[in-house]
N, CA, C and O of each residue as an XYZ file, in Angstrom:
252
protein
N       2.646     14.216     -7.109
C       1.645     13.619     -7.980
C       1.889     12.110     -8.053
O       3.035     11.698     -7.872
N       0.846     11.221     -8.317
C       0.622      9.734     -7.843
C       0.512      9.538     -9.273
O      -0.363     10.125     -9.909
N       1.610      8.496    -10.003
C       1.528      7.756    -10.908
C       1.406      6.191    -11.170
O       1.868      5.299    -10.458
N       0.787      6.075    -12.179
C       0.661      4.549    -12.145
C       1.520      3.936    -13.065
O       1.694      4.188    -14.257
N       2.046      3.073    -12.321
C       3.154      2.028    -12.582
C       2.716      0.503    -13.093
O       3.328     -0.082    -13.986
N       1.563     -0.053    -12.392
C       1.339     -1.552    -13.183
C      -0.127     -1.184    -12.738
O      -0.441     -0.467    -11.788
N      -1.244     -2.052    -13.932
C      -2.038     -2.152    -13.549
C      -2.371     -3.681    -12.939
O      -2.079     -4.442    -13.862
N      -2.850     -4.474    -11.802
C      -2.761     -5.234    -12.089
C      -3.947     -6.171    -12.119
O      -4.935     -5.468    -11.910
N      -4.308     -7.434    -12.283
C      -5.598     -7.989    -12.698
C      -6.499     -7.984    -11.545
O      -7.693     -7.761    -11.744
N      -5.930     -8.272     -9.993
C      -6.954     -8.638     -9.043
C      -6.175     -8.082     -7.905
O      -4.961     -7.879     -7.889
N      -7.132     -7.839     -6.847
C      -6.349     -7.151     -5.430
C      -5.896     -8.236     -5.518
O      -5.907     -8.454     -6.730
N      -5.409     -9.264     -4.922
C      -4.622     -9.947     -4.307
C      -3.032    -10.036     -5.066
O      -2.021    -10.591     -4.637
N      -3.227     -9.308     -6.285
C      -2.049     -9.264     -6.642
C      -1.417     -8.345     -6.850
O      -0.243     -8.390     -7.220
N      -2.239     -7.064     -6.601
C      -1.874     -5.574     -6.373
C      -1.323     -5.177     -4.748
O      -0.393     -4.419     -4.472
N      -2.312     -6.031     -3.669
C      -1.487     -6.429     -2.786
C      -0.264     -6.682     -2.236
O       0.323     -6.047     -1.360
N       0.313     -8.372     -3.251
C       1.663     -8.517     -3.077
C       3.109     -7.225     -3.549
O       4.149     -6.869     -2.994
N       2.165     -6.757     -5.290
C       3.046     -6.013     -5.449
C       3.455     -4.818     -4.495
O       4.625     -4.449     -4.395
N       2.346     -4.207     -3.763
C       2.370     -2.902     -2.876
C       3.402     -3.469     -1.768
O       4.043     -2.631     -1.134
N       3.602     -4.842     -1.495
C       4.105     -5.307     -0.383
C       5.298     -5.230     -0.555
O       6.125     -4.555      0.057
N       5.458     -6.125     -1.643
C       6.892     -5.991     -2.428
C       7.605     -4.891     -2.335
O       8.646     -4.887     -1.679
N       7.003     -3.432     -3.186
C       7.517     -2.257     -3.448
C       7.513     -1.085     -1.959
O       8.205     -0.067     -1.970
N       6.670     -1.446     -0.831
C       6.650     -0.817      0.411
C       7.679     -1.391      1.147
O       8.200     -0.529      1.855
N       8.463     -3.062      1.348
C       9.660     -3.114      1.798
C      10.608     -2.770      1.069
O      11.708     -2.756      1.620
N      10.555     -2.454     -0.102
C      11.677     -1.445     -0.548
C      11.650     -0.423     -0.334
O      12.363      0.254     -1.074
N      10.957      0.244      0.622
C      10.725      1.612      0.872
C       9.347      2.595      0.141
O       8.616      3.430      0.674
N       9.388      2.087     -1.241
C       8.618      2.876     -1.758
C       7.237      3.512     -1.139
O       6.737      2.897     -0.197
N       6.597      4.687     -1.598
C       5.426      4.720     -1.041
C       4.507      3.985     -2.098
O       5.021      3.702     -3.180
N       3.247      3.670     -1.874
C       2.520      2.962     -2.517
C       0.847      3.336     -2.227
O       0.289      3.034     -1.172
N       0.273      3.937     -3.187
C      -1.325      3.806     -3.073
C      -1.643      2.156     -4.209
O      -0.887      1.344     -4.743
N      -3.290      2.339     -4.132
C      -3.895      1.365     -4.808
C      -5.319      1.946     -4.946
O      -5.978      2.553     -4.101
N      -5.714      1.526     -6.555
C      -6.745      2.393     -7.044
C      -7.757      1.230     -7.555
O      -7.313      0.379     -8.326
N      -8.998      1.187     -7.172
C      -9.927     -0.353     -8.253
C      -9.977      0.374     -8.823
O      -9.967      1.547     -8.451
N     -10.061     -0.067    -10.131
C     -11.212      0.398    -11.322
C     -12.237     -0.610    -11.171
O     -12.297     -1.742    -10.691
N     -13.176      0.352    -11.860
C     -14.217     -0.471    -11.848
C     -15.423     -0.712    -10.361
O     -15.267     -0.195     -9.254
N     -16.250     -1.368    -10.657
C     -16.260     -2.445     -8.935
C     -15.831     -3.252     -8.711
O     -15.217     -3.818     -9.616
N     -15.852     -3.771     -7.565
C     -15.118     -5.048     -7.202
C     -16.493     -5.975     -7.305
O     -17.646     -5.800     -6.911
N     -15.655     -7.310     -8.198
C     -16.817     -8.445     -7.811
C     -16.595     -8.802     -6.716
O     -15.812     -8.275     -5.927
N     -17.513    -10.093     -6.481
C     -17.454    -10.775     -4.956
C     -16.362    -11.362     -4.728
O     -16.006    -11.313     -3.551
N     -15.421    -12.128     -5.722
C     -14.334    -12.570     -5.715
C     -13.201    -11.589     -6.157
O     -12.349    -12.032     -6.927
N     -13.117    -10.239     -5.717
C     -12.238     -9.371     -6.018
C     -10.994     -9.378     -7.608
O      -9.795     -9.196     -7.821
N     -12.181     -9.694     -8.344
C     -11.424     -9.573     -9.655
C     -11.522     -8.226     -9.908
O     -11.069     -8.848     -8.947
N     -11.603     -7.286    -10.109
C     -11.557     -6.111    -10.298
C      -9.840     -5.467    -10.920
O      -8.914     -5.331    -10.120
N      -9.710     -5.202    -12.137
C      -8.244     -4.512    -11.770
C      -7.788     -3.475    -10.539
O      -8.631     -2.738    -10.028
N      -6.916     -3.472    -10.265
C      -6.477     -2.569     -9.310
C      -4.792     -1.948     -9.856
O      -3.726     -2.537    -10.033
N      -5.215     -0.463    -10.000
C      -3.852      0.391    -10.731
C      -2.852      0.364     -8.993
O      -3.324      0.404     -7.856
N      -1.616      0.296     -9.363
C      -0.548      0.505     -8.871
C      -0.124      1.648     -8.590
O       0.180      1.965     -9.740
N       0.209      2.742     -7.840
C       0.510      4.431     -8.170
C       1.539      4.486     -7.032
O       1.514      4.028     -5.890
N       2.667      5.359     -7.871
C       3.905      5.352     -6.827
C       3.884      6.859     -7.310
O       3.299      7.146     -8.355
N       4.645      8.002     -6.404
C       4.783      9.014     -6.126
C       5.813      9.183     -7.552
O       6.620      8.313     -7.880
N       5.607     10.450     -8.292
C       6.041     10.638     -9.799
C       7.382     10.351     -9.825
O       7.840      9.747    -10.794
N       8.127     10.709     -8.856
C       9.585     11.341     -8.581
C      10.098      9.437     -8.466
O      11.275      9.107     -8.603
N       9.434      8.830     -8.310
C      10.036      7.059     -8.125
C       9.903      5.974     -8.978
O      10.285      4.812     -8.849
N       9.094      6.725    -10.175
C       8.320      6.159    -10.877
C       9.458      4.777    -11.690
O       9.213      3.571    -11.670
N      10.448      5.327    -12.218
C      11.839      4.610    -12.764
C      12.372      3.860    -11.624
O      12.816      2.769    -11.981
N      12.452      4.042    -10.631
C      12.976      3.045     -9.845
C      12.017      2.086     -9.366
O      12.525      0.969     -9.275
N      10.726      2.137     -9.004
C      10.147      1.435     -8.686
C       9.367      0.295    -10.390
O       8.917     -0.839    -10.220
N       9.386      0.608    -11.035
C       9.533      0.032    -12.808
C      10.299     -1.290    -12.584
O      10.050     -2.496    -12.577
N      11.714     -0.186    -12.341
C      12.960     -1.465    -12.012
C      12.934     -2.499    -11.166
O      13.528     -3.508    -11.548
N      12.308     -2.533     -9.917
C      11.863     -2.854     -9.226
C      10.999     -4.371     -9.615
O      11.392     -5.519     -9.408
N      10.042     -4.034    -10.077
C       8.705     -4.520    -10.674
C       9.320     -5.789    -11.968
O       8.904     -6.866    -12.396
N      10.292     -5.066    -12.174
C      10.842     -5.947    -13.440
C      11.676     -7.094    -13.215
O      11.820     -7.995    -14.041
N      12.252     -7.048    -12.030
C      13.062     -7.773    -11.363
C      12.256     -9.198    -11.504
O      12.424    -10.100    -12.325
N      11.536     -9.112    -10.666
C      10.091    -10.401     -9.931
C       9.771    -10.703    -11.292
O       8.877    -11.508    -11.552
């Protein structure tokens, strides 16, 4: 099961984080809410596999 870990304000920064947390290994989806405007403000949720959820937190907290 796919949990969410950060939501964050705009792809481009749901992006870095997925980047971030995928060279640490983690797995990583990405969810919009919402639509996307033309300038991709849209939030976009963070979701790491349930079982990683605490390590990848830690992770996140670091940055």
């Amino acid at each position: 099961m796919w949990t969410v870990v950060y939501i964050a304000p705009n792809k481009t920064v749901a992006e870095r984080l997925k980047m971030m947390l995928a060279t640490e290994g983690f797995l990583v989806q990405l969810r919009m809410l919402g639509f996307p405007q033309i300038d991709s403000t849209c939030p976009v949720e963070i979701l790491v596999p349930e079982s990683e959820v605490d390590e990848a937190v830690e992770i996140m907290n670091i940055v």
